[in-house]
C-alpha positions in Angstrom: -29.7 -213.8 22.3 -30.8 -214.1 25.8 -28.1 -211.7 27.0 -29.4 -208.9 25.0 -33.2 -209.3 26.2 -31.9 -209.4 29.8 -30.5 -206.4 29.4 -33.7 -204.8 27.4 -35.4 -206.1 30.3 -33.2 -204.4 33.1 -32.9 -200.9 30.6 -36.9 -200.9 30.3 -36.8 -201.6 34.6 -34.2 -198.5 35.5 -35.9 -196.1 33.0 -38.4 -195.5 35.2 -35.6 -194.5 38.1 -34.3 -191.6 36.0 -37.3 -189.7 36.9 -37.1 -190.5 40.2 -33.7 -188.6 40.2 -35.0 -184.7 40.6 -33.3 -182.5 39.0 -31.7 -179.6 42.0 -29.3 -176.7 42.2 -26.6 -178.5 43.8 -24.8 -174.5 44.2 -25.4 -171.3 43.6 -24.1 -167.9 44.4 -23.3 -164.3 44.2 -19.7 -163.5 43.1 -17.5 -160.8 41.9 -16.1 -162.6 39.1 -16.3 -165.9 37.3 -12.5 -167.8 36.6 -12.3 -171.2 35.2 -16.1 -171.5 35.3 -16.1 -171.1 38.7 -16.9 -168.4 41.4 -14.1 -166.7 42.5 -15.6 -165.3 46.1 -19.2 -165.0 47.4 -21.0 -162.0 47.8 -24.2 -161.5 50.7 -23.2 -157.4 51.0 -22.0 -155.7 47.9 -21.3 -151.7 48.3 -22.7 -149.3 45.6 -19.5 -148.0 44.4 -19.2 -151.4 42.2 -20.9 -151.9 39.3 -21.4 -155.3 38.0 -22.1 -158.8 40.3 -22.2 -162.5 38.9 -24.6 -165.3 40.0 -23.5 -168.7 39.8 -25.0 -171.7 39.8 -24.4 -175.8 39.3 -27.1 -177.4 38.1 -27.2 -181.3 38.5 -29.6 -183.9 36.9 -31.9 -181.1 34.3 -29.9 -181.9 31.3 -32.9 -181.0 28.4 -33.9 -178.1 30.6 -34.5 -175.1 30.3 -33.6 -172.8 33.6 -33.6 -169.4 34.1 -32.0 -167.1 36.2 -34.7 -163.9 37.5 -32.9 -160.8 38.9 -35.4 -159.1 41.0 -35.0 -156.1 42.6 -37.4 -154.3 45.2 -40.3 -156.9 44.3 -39.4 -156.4 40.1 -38.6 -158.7 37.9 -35.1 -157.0 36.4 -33.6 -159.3 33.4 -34.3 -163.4 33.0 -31.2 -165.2 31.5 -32.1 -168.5 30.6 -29.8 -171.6 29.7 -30.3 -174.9 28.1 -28.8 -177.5 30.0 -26.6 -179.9 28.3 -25.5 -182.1 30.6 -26.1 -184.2 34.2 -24.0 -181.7 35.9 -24.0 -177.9 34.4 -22.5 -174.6 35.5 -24.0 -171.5 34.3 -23.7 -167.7 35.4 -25.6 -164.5 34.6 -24.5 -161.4 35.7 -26.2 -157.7 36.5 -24.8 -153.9 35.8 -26.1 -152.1 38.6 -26.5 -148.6 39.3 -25.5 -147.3 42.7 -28.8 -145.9 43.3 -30.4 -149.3 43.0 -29.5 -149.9 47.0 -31.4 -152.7 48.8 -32.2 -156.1 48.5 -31.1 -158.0 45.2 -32.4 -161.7 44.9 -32.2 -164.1 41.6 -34.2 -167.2 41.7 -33.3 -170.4 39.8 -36.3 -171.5 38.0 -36.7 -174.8 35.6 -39.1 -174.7 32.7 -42.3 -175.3 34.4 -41.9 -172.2 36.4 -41.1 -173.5 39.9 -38.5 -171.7 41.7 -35.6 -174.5 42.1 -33.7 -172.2 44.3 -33.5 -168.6 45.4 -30.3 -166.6 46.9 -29.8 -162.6 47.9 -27.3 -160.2 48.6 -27.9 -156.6 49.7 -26.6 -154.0 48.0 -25.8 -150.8 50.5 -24.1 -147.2 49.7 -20.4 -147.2 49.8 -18.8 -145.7 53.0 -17.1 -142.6 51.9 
């Protein structure tokens, strides 16, 4: 009997810890394609004359979450893909169809439930050389 209220008593002590674990984007990235769950390149320049791009990221400690991933594009908000997390570490991708007028800066922040940004990334997106 004693063994199981030490152990209540050391459960009841380290619950407190788990908050102190923050929840963080351990990676994240833009990449042509997605294989195995993982990224198969990463992508900072992209030219116009493809189409789609991937963004990647492993989440670690925001299992119960909610995150989101915001495309923005030239200060807009573009599409919001978000992702229940089911697990301590969790890898989840969105991706974009682009049009090849849509040049410029390209940015997709990681954000949890609350709102705050957990992590922000950006490629540019430049006309193809002919």
């Amino acid at each position: 009997m004693k063994k199981r209220y030490t152990l209540l008593a050391l459960l009841m002590l380290l619950s407190p810890l788990q908050n102190l674990i923050a929840g963080e984007v351990a990676r994240a990235q833009f990449t042509s394609a997605i294989e195995a769950r993982e990224p198969v390149d990463e992508i900072t320049v992209l030219s116009n004359n493809v189409n789609k791009v991937y963004f990647f990221s492993e989440l670690r400690n925001l299992q119960g979450e909610t995150v989101t991933h915001r495309w923005i594009y030239a200060g807009k908000l573009m599409a919001e893909v978000s992702f229940n997390v089911g697990g301590p570490r969790w890898r989840v991708n969105s991706s974009k169809t682009l049009l090849p007028s849509w040049t410029g800066k390209w940015s997709v922040a990681v954000v949890d439930g609350t709102g705050a940004i957990l992590s922000e990334d950006s490629f540019q997106y430049i006309e193809a050389v002919q």
